[in-house]
C-alpha positions as CSV (number, residue, x, y, z in Angstrom):
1,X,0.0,0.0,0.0
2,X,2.7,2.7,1.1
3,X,4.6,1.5,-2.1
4,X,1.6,1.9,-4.4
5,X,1.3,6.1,-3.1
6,X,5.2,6.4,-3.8
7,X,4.3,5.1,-6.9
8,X,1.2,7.0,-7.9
9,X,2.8,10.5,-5.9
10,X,3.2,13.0,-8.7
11,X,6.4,13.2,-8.0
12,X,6.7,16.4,-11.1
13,X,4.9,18.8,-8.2
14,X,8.0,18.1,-5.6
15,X,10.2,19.6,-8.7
16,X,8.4,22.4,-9.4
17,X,7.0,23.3,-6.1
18,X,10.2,22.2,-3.7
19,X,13.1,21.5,-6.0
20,X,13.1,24.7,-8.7
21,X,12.6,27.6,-5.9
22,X,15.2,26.2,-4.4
23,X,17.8,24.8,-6.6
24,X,20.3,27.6,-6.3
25,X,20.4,27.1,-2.2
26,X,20.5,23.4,-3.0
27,X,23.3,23.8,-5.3
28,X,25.1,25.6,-2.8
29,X,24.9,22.7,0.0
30,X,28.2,21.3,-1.3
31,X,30.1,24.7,-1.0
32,X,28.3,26.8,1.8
33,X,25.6,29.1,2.3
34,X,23.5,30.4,5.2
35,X,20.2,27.9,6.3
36,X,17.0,28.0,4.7
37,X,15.5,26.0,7.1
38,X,12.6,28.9,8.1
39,X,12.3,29.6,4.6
40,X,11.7,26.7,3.0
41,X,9.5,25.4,5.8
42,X,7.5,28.7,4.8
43,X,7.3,28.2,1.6
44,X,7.1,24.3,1.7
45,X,3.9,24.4,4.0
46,X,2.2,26.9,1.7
47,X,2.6,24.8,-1.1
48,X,1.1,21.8,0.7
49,X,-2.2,24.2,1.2
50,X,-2.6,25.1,-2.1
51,X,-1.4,21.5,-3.6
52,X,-5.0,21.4,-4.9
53,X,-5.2,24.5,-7.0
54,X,-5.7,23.4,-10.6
55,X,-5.9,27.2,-11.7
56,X,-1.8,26.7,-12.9
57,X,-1.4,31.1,-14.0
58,X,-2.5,31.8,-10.3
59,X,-0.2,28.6,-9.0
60,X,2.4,29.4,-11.4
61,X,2.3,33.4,-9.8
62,X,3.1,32.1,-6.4
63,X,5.3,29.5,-6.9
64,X,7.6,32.8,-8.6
65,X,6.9,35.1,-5.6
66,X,8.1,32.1,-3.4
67,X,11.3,31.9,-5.8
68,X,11.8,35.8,-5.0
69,X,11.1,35.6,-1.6
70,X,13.8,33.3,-1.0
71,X,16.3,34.5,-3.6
72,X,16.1,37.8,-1.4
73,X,15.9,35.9,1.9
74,X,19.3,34.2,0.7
75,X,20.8,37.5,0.1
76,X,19.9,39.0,3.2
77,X,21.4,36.1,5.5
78,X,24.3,35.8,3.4
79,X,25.1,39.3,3.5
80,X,24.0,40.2,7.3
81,X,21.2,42.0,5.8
82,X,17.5,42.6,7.7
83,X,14.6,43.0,5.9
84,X,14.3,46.7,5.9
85,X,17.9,47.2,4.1
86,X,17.0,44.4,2.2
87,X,14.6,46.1,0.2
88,X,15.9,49.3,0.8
89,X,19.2,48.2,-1.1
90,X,17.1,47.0,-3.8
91,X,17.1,50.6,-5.3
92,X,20.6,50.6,-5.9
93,X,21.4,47.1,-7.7
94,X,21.6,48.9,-10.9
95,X,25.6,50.4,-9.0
96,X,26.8,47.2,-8.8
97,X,28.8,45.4,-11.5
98,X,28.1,41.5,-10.5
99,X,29.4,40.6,-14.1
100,X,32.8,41.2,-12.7
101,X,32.2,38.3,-10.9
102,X,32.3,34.7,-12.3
103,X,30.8,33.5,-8.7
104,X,28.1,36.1,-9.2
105,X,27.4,35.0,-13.2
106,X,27.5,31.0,-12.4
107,X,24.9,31.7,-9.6
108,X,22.6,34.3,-11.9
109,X,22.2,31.7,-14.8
110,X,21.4,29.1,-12.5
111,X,18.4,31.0,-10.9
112,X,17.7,32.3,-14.2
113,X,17.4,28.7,-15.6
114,X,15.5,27.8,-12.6
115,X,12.9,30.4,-12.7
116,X,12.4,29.6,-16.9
117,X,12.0,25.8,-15.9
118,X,9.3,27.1,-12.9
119,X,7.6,29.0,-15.2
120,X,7.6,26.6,-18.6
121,X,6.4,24.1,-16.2
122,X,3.7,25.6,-14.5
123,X,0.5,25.0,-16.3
124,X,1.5,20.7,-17.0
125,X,1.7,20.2,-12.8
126,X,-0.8,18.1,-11.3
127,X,-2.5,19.2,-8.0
128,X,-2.6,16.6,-5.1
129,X,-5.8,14.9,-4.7
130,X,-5.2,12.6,-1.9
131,X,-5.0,12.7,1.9
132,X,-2.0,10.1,1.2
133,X,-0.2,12.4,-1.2
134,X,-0.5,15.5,0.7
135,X,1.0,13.5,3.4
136,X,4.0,12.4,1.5
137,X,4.6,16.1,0.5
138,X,4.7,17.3,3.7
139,X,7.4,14.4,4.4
140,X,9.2,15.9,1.6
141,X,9.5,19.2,2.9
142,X,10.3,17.6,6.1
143,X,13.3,16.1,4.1
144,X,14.3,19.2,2.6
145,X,14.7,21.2,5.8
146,X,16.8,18.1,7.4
147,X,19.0,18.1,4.8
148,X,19.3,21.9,4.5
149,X,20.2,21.9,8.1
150,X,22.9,19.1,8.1
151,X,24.2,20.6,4.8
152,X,24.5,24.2,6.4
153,X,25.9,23.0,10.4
154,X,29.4,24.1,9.3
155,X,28.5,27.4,9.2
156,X,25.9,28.2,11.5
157,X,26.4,31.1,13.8
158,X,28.5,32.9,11.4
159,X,25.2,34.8,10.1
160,X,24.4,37.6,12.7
161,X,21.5,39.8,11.1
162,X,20.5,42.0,14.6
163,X,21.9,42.0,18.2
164,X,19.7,40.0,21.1
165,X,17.5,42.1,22.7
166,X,19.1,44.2,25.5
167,X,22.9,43.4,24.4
168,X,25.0,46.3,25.7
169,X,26.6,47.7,22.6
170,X,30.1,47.5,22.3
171,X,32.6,48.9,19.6
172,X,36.2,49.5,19.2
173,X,34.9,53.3,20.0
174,X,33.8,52.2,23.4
175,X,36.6,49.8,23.9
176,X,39.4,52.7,23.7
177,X,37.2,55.6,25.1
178,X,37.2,57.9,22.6
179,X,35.8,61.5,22.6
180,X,36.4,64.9,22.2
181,X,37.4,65.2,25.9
182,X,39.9,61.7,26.2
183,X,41.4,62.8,22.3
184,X,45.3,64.1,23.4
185,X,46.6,63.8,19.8
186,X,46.0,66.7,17.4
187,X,43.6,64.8,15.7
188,X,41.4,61.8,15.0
189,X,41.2,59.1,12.0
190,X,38.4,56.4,12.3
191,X,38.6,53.7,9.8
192,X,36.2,51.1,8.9
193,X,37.6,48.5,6.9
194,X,34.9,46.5,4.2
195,X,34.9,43.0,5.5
196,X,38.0,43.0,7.9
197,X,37.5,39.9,10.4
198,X,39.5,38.0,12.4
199,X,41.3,35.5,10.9
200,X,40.8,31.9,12.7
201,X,43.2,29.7,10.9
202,X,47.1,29.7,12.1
203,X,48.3,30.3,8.6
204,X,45.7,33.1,7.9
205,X,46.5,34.9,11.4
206,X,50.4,34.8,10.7
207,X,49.6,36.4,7.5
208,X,47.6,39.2,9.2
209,X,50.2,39.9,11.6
210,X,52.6,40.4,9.1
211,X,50.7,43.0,7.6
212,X,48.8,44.7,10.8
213,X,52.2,44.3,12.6
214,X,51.9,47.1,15.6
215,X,56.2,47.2,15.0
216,X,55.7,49.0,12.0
217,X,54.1,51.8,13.6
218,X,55.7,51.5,17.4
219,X,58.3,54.1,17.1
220,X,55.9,56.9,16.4
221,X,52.5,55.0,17.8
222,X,51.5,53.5,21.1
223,X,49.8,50.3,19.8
224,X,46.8,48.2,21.0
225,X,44.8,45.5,19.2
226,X,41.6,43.8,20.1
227,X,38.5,42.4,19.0
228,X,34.8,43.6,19.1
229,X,31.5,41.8,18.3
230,X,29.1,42.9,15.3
231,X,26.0,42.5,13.9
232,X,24.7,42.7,10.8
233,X,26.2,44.6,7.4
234,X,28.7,47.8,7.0
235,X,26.0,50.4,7.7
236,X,25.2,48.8,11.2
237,X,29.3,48.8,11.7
238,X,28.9,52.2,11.1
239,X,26.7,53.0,13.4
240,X,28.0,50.4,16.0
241,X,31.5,52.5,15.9
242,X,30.0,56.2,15.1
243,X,26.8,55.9,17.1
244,X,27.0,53.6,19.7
245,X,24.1,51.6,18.1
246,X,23.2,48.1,17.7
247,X,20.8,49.7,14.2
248,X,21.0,50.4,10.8
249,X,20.4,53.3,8.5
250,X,16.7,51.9,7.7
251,X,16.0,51.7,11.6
252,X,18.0,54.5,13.3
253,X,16.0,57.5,14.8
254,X,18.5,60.3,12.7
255,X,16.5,63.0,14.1
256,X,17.8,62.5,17.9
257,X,21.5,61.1,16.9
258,X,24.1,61.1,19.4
259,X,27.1,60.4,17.5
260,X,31.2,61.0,17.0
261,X,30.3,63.1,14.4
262,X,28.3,65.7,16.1
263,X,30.3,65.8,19.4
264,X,33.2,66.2,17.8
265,X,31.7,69.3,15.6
266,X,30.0,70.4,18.7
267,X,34.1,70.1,20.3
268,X,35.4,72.8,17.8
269,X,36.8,70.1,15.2
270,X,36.4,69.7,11.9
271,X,34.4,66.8,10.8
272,X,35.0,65.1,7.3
273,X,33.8,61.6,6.0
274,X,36.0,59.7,3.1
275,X,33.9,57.1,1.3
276,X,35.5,55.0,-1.9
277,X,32.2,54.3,-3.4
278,X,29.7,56.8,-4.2
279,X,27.2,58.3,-1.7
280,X,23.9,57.1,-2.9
281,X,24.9,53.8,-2.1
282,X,22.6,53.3,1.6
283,X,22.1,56.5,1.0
284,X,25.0,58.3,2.9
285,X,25.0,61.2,1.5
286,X,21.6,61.4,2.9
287,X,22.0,60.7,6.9
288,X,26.0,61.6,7.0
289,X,25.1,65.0,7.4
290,X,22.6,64.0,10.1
291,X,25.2,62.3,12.7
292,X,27.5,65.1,12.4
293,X,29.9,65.1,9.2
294,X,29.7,68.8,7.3
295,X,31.5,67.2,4.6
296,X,31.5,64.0,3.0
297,X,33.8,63.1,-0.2
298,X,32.7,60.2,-2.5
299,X,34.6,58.3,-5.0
300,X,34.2,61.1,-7.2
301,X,35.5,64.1,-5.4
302,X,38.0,61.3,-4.2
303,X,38.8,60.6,-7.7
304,X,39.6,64.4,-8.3
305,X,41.9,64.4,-5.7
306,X,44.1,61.9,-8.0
307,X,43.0,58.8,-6.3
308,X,42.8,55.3,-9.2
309,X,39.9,53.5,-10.1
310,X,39.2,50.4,-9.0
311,X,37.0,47.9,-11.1
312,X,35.0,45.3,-9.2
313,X,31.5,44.2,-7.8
314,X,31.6,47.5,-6.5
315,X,33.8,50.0,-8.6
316,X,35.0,53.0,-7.0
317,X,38.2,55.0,-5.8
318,X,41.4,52.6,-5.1
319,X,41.3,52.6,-1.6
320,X,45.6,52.7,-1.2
321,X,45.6,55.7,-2.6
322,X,43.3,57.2,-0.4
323,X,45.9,57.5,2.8
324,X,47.5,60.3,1.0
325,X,44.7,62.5,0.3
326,X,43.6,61.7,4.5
327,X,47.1,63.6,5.2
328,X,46.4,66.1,2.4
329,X,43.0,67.0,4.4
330,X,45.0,66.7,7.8
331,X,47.7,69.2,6.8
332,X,45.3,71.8,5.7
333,X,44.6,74.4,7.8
334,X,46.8,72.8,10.7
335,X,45.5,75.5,13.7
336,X,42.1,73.2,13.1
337,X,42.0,69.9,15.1
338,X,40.0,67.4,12.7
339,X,38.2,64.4,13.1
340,X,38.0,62.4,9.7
341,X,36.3,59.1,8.8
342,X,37.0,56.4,5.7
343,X,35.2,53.8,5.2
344,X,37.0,51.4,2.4
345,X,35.4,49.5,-0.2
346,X,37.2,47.5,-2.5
347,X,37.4,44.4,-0.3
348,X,33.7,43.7,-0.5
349,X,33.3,40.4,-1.3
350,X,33.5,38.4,-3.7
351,X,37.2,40.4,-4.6
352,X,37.8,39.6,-8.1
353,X,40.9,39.1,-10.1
354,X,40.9,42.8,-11.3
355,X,44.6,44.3,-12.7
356,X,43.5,47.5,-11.4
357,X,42.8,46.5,-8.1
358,X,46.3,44.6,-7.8
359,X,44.8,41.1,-7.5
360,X,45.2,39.3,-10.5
361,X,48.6,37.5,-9.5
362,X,48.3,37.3,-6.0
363,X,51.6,36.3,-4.4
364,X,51.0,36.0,-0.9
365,X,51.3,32.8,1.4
366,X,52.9,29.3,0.2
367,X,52.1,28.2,-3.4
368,X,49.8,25.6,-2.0
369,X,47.1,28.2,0.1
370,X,47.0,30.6,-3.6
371,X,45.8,27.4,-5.2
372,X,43.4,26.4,-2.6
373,X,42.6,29.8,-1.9
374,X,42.6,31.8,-4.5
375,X,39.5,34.2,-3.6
376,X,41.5,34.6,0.0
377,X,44.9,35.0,-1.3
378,X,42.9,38.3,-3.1
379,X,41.5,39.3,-0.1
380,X,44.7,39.6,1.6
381,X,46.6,40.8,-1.1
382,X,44.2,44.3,-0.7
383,X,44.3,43.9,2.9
384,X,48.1,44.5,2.7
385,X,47.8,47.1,-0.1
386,X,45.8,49.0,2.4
387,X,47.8,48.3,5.1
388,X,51.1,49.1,3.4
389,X,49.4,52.2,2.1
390,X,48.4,53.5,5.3
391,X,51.2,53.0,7.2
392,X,53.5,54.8,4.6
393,X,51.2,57.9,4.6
394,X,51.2,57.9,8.7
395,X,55.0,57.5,9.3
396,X,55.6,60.4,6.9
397,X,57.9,63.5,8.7
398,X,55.4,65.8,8.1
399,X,52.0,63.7,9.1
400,X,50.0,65.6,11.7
401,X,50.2,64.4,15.6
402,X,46.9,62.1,15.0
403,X,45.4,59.5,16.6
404,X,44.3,56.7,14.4
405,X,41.8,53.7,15.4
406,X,41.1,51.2,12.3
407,X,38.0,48.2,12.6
408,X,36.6,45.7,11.0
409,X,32.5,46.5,9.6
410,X,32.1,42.4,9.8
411,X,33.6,39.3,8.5
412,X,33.8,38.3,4.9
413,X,30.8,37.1,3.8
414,X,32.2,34.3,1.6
415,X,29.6,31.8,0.5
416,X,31.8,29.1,0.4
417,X,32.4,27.2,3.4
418,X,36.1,26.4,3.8
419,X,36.6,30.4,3.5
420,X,33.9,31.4,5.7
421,X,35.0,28.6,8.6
422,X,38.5,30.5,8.4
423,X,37.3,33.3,10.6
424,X,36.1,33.5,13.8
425,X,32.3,34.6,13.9
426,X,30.4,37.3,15.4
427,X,33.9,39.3,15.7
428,X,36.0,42.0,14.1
429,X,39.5,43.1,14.8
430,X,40.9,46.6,15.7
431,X,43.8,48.6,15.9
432,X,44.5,51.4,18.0
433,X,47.3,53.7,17.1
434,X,48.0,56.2,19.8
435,X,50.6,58.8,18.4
436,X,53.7,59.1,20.7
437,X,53.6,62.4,20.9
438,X,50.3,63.3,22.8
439,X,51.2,60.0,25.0
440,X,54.3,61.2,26.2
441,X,53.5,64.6,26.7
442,X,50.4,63.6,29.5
443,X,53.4,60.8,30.7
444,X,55.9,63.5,31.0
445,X,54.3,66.7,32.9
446,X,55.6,69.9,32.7
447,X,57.7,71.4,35.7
């Protein structure tokens, strides 16, 4: 008997209705990917309801608003995302250049190909007329979600949309007490680096050491390091850092901020934001000015100020030649203590083998971890570019007695799951540079 409803199940509606919505997640299993578990449970259950629907154009409209709904629920665990910058960012796909990606074209033709196939399909599926059948489908979705969640265990915990209710927030701000009234150097420099975390592999942390080593900077900088927790994408590291927010730019009340910006301005500095990509993106140029910043350059001011351009998913100013336009800004008007912020951008992920941005012959590490890891090896490679970049700019003669704190906005959001497993979740990294010269001067009173 239960042979005989295997047999007769029409097994065409677990394709269309479970297997096609899904396919790219499925495809992923092998390689990574956040859960889907509460998704395709959703979806899964709803097409159990309606399994008796013979109208196939209304059944064919909902099976491709479930395909949407968890393409973008994908792309919102994946990238940290909520559901109000979800949609929010939807306004601004038409920035991005995913064709510079072959990760990004691979995984458009596939849904493409699946939402042809869920279409083409839809008016030749038979409803399920059975008790039994109805049954069986609901073991099937039952199936899917098991498998999803065995398939995804690696990785769990490393996707971190929101902060639990009443967390204390915590940044690298908080963790090295800076304000207008604790500031003893000249000036400040905030950094917040695009997808900066902390590297949990031994190989991977002796490579970031090298680069972030606090001896390159010790004989003019009092260094600390440390770590911090985050949640969700680079606009919620933002606010973290400048706002002392567990939010997001969708969420936060902008018309009551209390933010490094706006003390700072209210301190007598002068407050600047540095952005490599342009200001429309999350709308920055938008709710910069409402935290504080009375000026904010975008990748094209930055690029008239002689910095490259940098071709990738997200093409904008070259972020190692941004450094020297920071001391430019510093050195003008030196009677004015300034407070300037960058936030980087070319190491969103995925990075891609660009000539422009310096990746496509990456050197670094062994000749063994390039081959395995040749997304990585990129992602170091502009780690140290920006690294190297920085600290040539900041042990110049004439740079301005500054202090300078950079942090990680959240970890790489690599899909695949050997990369992602490679750094610790739920933390970022900082570095605090205290300049020598303010330190000594409050160790060494005056007589």
């Amino acid at each position: 008997m239960q042979l005989q409803i295997v047999r007769n199940f029409p097994w065409r509606w677990g394709v269309w209705w479970l297997l096609l919505p899904n396919l790219a997640f499925i495809a992923m299993w092998p390689i990574g990917g956040p859960s889907m578990t509460a998704s395709m449970a959703a979806c899964g259950l709803l097409a159990v309801l309606l399994s008796s629907w013979s109208h196939h154009v209304l059944r064919t409209a909902v099976a491709v608003a479930l395909f949407i709904f968890n393409l973008l629920t994908y792309v919102a665990m994946t990238f940290n995302l909520n559901w109000a910058t979800m949609f929010g960012s939807l306004q601004f796909a038409g920035e991005l250049h995913p064709s510079q990606s072959p990760e990004y074209l691979v995984g458009g033709l596939l849904l493409v190909a699946s939402l042809v196939a869920l279409i083409a399909m839809g008016s030749r599926i038979p409803p399920l007329k059975t008790r039994d059948h109805k049954f069986l489908a609901l073991g099937l979705v039952a199936l899917l979600i098991n498998v999803d969640m065995v398939a995804t265990a690696g990785t769990r915990g490393s996707y971190s949309m929101t902060a639990p209710a009443g967390m204390p927030v915590d940044s690298a701000v908080i963790q090295n007490h800076i304000a207008p009234s604790t500031l003893r150097a000249r000036n400040l420099v905030v950094i917040v680096v695009e997808s900066l975390g902390v590297s949990s592999d031994p190989f991977d942390r002796k490579l970031f050491d090298q680069m972030w080593n606090p001896e390159r900077w010790s004989s003019r900088y009092e260094v600390t390091r440390g770590t911090n927790p985050f949640f969700g994408s680079t606009t919620s590291a933002e606010l973290r850092e400048l706002c002392a927010a567990w939010s997001d730019y969708e969420t936060y009340d902008f018309d009551h901020p209390n933010c490094l910006p706006q003390q700072f301005r209210k301190a007598g500095f002068e407050v600047e934001s540095l952005h490599s990509f342009n200001g429309t993106f999350f709308d920055r140029e938008t709710w910069y000015p409402k935290i504080g910043f009375e000026r904010s350059l975008f990748s094209n001011q930055i690029l008239a100020m002689g910095a490259g351009h940098c071709g990738s998913v997200f093409p904008g100013a070259c972020d190692r030649d941004v450094p020297r336009i920071i001391g430019e800004r510093l050195r003008q008007a030196p009677e004015k203590r300034k407070f300037l912020y960058w936030l980087t951008v070319n190491g969103h992920i995925p990075v891609a083998a660009e000539r422009a941005l310096g990746t496509d012959n990456c050197r670094l590490g062994t000749a063994e971890w390039r081959e395995d890891y040749p997304m990585l090896c990129r992602s170091f490679e502009l780690q140290k570019q920006l690294a190297d970049s920085i600290t040539a700019e900041i042990m110049k003669p004439d740079f301005s007695d500054t202090d300078i704190l950079i942090v990680g906005d959240h970890m790489p959001p690599y899909f695949q799951r050997d990369l992602r497993t490679r750094f610790e979740p739920g933390h970022v990294p900082w570095i605090m540079l205290r300049s020598r010269k303010s330190v000594e001067a409050v160790k060494t009173p005056t007589t």
